[in-house]
N, C-alpha and C positions, 0 to 999 in steps of 0.2 A: 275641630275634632279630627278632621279627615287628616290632616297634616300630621298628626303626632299615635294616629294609627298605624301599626306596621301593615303593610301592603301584603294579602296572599299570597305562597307562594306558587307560582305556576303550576303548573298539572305537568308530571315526565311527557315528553316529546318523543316521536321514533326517532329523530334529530339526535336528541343526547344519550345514546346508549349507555353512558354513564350515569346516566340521572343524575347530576352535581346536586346536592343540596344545596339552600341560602347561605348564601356566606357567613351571615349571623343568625344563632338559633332564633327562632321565634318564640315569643311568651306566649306559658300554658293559661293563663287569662291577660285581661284588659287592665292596663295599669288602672288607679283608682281613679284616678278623675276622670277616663275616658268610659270607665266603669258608669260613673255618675251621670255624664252625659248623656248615654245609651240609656240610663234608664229614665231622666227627665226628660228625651226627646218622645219616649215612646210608651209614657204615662197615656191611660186612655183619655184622661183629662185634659192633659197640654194636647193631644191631636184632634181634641172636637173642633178646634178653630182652624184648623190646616185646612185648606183648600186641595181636594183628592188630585189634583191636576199639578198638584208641587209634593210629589212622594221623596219619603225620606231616602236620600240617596248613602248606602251604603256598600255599594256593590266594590267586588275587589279587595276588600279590608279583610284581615286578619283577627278575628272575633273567637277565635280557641277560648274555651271557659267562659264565656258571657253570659251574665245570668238576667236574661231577658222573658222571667215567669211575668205571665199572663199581660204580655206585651203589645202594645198595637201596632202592628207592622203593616195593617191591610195596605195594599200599593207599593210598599217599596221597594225601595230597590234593591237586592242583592244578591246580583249576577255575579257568579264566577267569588263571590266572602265563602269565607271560612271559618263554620259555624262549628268545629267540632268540641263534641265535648260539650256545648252550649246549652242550656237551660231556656228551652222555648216552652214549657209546659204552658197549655193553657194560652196562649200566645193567639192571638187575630192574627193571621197570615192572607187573609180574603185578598184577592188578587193582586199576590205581591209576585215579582219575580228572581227566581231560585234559579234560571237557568246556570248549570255548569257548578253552581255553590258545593260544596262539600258538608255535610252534615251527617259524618262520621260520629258515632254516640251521643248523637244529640240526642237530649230528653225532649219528645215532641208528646208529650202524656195530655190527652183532652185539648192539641194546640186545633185551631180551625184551617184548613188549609183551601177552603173553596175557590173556585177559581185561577188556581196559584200557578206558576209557570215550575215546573220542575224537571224539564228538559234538561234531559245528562247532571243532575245534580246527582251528587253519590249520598245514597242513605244507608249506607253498611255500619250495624248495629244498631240503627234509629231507632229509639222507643216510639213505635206507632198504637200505645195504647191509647185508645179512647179517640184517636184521632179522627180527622172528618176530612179526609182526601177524595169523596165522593164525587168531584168536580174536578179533581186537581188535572192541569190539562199538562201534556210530555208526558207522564208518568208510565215506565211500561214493565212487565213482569218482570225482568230481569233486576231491576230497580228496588221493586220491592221485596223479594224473597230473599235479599240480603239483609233486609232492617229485620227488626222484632217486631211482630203480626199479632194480633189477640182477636179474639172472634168480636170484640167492640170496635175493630177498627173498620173504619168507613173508606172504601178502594171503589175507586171508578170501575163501572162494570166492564168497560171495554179490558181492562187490566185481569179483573176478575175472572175473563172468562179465557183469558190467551195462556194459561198454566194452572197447574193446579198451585198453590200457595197456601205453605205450609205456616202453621202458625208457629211462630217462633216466642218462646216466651223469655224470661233470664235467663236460664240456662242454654237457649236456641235449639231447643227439642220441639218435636212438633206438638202440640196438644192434642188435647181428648178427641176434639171435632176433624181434627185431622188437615183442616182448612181455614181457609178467612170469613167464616161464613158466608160463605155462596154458592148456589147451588152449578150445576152443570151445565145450564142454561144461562149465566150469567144473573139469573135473579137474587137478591138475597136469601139466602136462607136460615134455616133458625139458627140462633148463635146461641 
C-alpha cells in the first residue's frame, strides 16, 4: 500500500519563497483499492490481533478524502500524512501520532483523540464536534481556534485555559456559550 500512495506534499519552506507546487497534482481521495486497504487495515476487528508495539505506519502519505469513519488508528503512525478533507468520525486515535499531519477539514465528529501527539499538526476547519482531545498532548490555542469548537468538544485544560476559544460551529461564528465550555480557571464549565 505504502508504494502506490502518493507521498505528502512538503509543508512551504522560508527556502522556497516561491512555494513551487508538486509537480503532479495530487488526488482529492485514495484510489479504490488503497481505499480498501485503509479500510481493512483499520477495521476494529483485523486490529484486535496487532500487537500495539507494531503500529500501523502511515506517516508521510497523502490521504486527502479517506473515508476512515469510526477507524482504529490507536498508535499509529501519521506523522507529517495528509488527512484533509478525510472522514475520521468516530475514529480511535488513542495514542497515535499526528505530529506535523495536516487535517485541514477533516470530519473528526465523536473521533477519540486521547493521548494523541498533535504537535504542529494543522487543524484549520476540523470538525471538533463531540471530540475527546482531553489528553491530546502538543495541542496548543493557536491550533485550536482555527478548527470548528462545539461546547461537546473535549480540549486539554492546559489549552483551555491559555485563550479564550471561541466556539466555531458551520458557519465559524462563535456560539451562544461564547466559548469551549470552560470556565476561566481552566475547569470545565457548563456546556
Amino acid at each position: 500500500m505504502r508504494e502506490r500512495t502518493p507521498k505528502a506534499a512538503p509543508p512551504p519552506t522560508p527556502d522556497d519563497p516561491d512555494n513551487h507546487p508538486p509537480s503532479e497534482p495530487l488526488p482529492d481521495e485514495p484510489a479504490a483499492d488503497i481505499q480498501a486497504a485503509l479500510t481493512a487495515l483499520t477495521r476494529t476487528e483485523s486490529r484486535t490481533h496487532v500487537d500495539p508495539r507494531e503500529p500501523l505506519d502511515l506517516h508521510g502519505l497523502h490521504l486527502t478524502g479517506a473515508q476512515l469513519t469510526e477507524a482504529d488508528l490507536a498508535y499509529a503512525n501519521l506523522r507529517g500524512a495528509t488527512l484533509t478533507k478525510a472522514n475520521l468520525g468516530g475514529a480511535t486515535l488513542t495514542k497515535a501520532y499526528l505530529g506535523g499531519a495536516t487535517l485541514t477539514e477533516t470530519n473528526l465528529l465523536g473521533a477519540t483523540l486521547t493521548e494523541t501527539n498533535l504537535r504542529e499538526a494543522t487543524l484549520t476547519k476540523a470538525n471538533l464536534q463531540a471530540a475527546d482531545l482531553s489528553r491530546a498532548v502538543g495541542l496548543i490555542a493557536t491550533q485550536v481556534v482555527t478548527a470548528r469548537t462545539y461546547e461537546n468538544t473535549r480540549l486539554p485544560v492546559i489549552v483551555s485555559t491559555s485563550t479564550e476559544l471561541p466556539l466555531r460551529g458551520r458557519a465559524g461564528r462563535s456560539g451562544p456559550a461564547g466559548r469551549a465550555g470552560i470556565s476561566p480557571v481552566g475547569r470545565p464549565g457548563p456546556a
